[in-house]
N, C-alpha and C positions, 0 to 999 in steps of 0.2 A: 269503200273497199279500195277505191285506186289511192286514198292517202295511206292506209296501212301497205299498200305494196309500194309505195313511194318510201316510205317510212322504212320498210324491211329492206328495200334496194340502198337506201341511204348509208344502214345501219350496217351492210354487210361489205361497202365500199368504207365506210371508216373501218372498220375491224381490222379488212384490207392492206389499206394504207397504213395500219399500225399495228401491223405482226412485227417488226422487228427486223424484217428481212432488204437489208439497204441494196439501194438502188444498181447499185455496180457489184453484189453479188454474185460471182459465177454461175451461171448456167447448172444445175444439176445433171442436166440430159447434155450436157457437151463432153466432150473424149475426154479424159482426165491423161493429163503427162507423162509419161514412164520416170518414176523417182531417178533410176539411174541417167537418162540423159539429162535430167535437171541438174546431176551434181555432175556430168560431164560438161556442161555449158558452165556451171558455177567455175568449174577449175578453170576452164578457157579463158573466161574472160578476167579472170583473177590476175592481179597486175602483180611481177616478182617482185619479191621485197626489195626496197631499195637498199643499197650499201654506201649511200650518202650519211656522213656524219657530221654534225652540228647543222648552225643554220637556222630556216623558220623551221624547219622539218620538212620540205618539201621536196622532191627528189633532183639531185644534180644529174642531169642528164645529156652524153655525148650522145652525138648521132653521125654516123658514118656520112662522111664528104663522099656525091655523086659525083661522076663526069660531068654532068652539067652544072654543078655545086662548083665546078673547078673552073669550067670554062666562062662563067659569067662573073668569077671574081680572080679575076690570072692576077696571077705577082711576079712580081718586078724581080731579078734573080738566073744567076747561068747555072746554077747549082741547088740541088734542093734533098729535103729530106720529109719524110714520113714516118706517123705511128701507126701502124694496124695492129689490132687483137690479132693474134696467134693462130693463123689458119684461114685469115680474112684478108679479103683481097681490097676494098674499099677504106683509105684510110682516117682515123680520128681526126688528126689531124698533117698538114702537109703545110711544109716551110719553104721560103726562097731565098736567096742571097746571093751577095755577090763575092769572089775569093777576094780576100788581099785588097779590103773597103777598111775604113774608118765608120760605118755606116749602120743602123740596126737591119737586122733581117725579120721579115716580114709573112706570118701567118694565116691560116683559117683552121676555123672550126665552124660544128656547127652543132648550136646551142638549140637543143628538142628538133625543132623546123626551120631553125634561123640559123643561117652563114654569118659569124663574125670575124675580122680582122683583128690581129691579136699584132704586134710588135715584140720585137725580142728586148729584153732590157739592158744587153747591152750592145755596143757600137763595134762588133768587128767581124760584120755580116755572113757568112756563111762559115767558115770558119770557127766563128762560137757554137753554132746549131754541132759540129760534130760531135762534141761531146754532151751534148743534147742541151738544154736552156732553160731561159725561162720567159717566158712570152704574156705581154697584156693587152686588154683590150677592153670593152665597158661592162664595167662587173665580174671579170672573169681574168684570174691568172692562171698560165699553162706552166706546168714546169714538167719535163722531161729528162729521169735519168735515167741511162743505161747501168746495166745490171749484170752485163756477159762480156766476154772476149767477144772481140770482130769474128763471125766464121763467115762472112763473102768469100766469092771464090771469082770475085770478080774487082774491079774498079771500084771505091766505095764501100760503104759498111753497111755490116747487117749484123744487130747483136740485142739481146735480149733489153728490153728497158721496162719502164711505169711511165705512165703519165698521171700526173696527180693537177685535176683541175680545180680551182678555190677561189669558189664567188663569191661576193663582195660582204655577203652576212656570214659570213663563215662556214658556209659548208663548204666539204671538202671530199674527195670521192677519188680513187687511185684505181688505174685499167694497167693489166699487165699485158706484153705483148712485143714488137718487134721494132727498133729504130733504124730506119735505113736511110743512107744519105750517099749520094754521087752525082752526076752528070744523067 
């Protein structure tokens, strides 16, 4: 008798183990999701499409220059200029130079998380940056034109421009917004 009840215990522990039903199956008896905040978290965390063109395919991405993005990479310069997005006060990127130099004027950006130094390409330091430029640095050219008349209402310019940044495998990616340059 105790081997048929060995025998039934055996047989009803394989049956068991071989319904079909894998190991990390959810729960039957646990809460089940509300369908709509699944597809509110779906959109969350849904990354916008990128407006990078060519390339591996992988997105070219500016990241706004912090205060402390600024302070722990200062450049050399009595004069200087910035791009910001149209309504943003942090800018893409921020140039230095010096007036009345034979000299390149000298940049940052920053590349996803990373601060790069960028150079202007050509030698007549602040000066060139007014009419905005073209700036390099590893894997990456800036080029900056403006787009508007000057409307400052002060020292210095403020007029509509692009920045169009183009790294090293050809992708290419263009942010419109504001060029400002003075003391």
């Amino acid at each position: 008798m105790t081997r048929i009840l060995l025998a039934a215990s055996a047989a009803i522990a394989l049956i068991a183990a071989c319904s079909g039903e894998p190991e990390d199956a959810p729960d039957p008896r646990a809460p089940q999701a509300d369908p709509e905040e699944i597809s509110e978290r779906a959109a969350d965390d849904a990354a916008p499409a990128s407006q990078t063109q060519g390339g591996d395919g992988s997105a070219l991405v500016l990241s706004p220059l912090t205060a402390a993005d600024r302070r722990a990479n200062q450049l050399d310069g009595e004069l200087g200029c910035a791009f910001t997005l149209a309504g943003d006060d942090a800018p893409l990127f921020i140039g230095a130079g010096y007036a009345g130099v034979d000299e390149p004027a000298y940049g940052l950006i920053k590349i996803a998380s990373t601060v790069e130094r960028v150079t202007s390409q050509t030698a007549d330091g602040f000066g060139g940056m007014e009419d905005g430029g073209r700036f390099s640095g590893r894997g990456m050219t800036i080029e900056i034109s403006p787009t508007g008349e000057d409307r400052a209402d002060h020292e210095g310019l403020l007029q509509d421009a692009t920045l169009t940044a183009m790294r090293g495998d050809g992708a290419e990616r263009t942010w419109s917004g504001d060029w400002t340059c003075g003391p």
